[in-house]
N, C-alpha and C positions, 0 to 999 in steps of 0.2 A: 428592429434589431438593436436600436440604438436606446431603446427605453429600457430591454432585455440588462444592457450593459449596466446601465443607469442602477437598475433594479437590485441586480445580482453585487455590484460594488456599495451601495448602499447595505447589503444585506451581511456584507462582507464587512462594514466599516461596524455595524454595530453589535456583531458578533464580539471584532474586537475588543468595542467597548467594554462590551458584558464580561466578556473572560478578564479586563484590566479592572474593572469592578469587584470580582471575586476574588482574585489575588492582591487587591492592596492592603491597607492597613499594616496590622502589626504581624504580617506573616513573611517576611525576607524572605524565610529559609525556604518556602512553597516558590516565590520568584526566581532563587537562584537554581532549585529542581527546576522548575521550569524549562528554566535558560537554559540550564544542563541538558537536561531532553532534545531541544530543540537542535542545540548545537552538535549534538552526540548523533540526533538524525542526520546531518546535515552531511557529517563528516562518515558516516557509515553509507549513506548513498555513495557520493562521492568515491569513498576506499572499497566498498565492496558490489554496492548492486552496477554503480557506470560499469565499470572495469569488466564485472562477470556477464553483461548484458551486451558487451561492446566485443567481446572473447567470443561466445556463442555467436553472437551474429552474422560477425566476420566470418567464423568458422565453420556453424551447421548451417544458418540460415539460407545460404546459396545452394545448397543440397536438396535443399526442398523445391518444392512445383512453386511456382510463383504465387498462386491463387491463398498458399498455406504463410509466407513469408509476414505481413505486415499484423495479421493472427497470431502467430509463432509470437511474433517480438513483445507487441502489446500484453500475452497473456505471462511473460516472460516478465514482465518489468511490473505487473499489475501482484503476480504472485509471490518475487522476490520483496518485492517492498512491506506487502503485508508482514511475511514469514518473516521478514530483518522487526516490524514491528513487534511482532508477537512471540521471539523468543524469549521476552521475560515471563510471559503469561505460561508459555508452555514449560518453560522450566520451570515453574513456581517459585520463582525468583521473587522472597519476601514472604514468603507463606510462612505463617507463625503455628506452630504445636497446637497453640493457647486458643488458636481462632479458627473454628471450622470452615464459619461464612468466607473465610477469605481463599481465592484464588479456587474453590471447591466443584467446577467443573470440568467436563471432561473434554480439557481445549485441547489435546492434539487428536482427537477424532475430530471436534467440531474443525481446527483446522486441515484434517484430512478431505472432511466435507467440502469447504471451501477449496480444494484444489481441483475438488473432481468437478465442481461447478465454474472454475476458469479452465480446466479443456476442455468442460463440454461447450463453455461458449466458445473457445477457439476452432473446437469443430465443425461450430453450428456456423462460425461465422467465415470458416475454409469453406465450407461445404455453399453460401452464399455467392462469395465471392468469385469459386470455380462457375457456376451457374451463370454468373454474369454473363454476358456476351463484349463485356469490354475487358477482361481477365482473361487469358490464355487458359 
């Protein structure tokens, strides 16, 4: 386990490197998007998926069987996150007249796609968990 940690923080440290590799030089303005991104994630978790994930939880999650409850939340916080990611793409948010290549599929089915594949694992993995003999 402890080679695993080793492994995956190593993998992680030079990940960083690479991405600090490709944004240096003479491109600021790619560094300060960056930052912006990053910080902009940070504070949209924080303002909208905590708050909307901690509302539901509180709220619906006790309504359910228990076996449905830690399912619910994970695909709840797994599918919020994406969707907060992917509202530039699905808006086409940047998409120029001038450039067809750019932003030119068809992401709010593909992210319809991806919704119907986090309930189905939230069902696949209620429908587990009920099974269990240590879940009610």
């Amino acid at each position: 386990m402890k080679a695993l940690r080793l492994l995956l923080g190593a993998t992680g440290v030079v990940l960083i490197v690479v991405g600090a590799v490709f944004l240096s030089g003479d491109r600021f303005g790619d560094l300060v998007g960056v930052g912006a991104w990053l910080a902009g994630g940070v504070v949209a978790h924080d303002a909208v998926i905590g708050p909307l994930v901690i509302v539901v939880g509180a709220l619906g999650v006790p309504l359910l069987p228990s076996a449905f409850r830690a399912p619910v939340v994970v695909g709840l916080v797994v599918l919020m996150t994406v969707t907060l990611m992917a509202v530039p793409v699905i808006g086409r948010f940047g998409a120029k007249a001038d450039d067809h290549g750019l932003l030119n599929r068809p992401y709010v089915a593909l992210w319809l796609v991806f919704a119907a594949l986090v309930v189905v694992a939230v069902l696949i993995a209620s429908w587990v968990r009920r099974r269990s003999p240590r879940i009610e």
